[in-house]
Structure formats: structure tokens, C-alpha cells
TORVOVO-528918 format. One line per field, with one value per residue (C-alpha): x negated, y, z; residue in three letters; residue number from 1. Coordinates in pm, whole numbers, plus 50000, padded with zeros to 5 digits. Layout:
<recs>
X	[X_...]
Y	[Y_...]
Z	[Z_...]
aa	[ALA_...]
i	[NUM_...]
</recs>
This chain:
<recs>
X	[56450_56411_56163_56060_56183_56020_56199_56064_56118_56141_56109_56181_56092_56210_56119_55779_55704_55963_55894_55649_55751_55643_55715_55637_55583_55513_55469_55189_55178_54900_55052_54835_54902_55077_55303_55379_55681_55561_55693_55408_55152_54828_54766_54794_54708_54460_54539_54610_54777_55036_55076_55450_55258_55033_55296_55568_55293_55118_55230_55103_54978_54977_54614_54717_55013_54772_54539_54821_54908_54533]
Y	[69763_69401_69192_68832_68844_69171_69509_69812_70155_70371_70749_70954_71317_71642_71985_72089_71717_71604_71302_71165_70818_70605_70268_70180_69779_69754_69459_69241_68994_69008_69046_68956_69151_68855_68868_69275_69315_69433_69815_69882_70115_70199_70161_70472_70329_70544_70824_71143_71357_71126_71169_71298_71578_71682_71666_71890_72138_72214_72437_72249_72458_72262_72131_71988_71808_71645_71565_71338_71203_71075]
Z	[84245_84346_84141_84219_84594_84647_84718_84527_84627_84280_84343_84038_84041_83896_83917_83884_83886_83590_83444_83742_83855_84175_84251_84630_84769_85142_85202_85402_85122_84897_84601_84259_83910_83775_84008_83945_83682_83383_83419_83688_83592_83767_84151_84308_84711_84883_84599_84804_84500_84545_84913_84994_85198_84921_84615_84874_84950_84607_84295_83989_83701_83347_83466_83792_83573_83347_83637_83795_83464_83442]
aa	[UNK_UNK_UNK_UNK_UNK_UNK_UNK_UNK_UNK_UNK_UNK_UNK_UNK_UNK_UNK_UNK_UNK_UNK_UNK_UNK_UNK_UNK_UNK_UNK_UNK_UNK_UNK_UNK_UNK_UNK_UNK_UNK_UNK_UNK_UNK_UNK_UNK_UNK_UNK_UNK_UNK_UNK_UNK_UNK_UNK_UNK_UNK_UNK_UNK_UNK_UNK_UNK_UNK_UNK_UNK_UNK_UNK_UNK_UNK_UNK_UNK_UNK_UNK_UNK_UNK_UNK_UNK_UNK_UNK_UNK]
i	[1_2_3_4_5_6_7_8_9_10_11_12_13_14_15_16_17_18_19_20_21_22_23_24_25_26_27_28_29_30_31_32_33_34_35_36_37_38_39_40_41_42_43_44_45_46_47_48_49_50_51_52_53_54_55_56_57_58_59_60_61_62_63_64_65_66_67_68_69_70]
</recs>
């Protein structure tokens, strides 16, 4: 999704997962909040539950689901 010159990767998950949506900027820019569009939720850098590795590798009871929710 491209916002104000800026490419956004959206992943939108299913499964287990359903309902669970990232939105991923690399970029080297430093990037303030007003520049964010307004659809972006919480910063999730430095996270690890929402490493690729972690979210492939783990079976999420109910608790787990709320815990990522957070």
C-alpha cells in the first residue's frame, strides 16, 4: 500500500491467526507519526510475537490470541 511516497507491505493473516494484520515500512527514513496514514496501529518493532519465525512455529490457544491483540 503506498502512502505519502512510502511503500507499505500489508500482511493479512488467516488461520489460527484470522483477523491479525501487519503493516511493514523499511525504510532508513525516520519517519514521524504525522507522517503515518491514519490506519496504523501500534508499533510492533523489536516485538518478537510478531516475528515470522515465532508466529510459524507457535499454536495459539485463546490466551496467546488475546495476548497479541494487547
Amino acid at each position: 500500500v503506498s502512502h505519502a511516497g512510502y511503500l507499505y507491505e500489508v500482511d493479512v493473516f488467516g488461520g489460527e491467526l484470522a483477523g491479525l494484520i501487519i503493516a511493514e515500512l523499511e525504510t532508513p527514513d525516520i519517519v514521524t507519526d504525522a507522517q503515518l496514514p491514519d490506519w496504523i496501529g501500534r508499533e510492533l518493532t523489536g516485538d518478537q510475537r510478531y516475528s515470522n519465525a515465532v508466529m510459524a512455529l507457535s499454536t495459539f490457544t485463546d490466551a496467546s490470541k488475546r495476548a497479541l491483540a494487547g
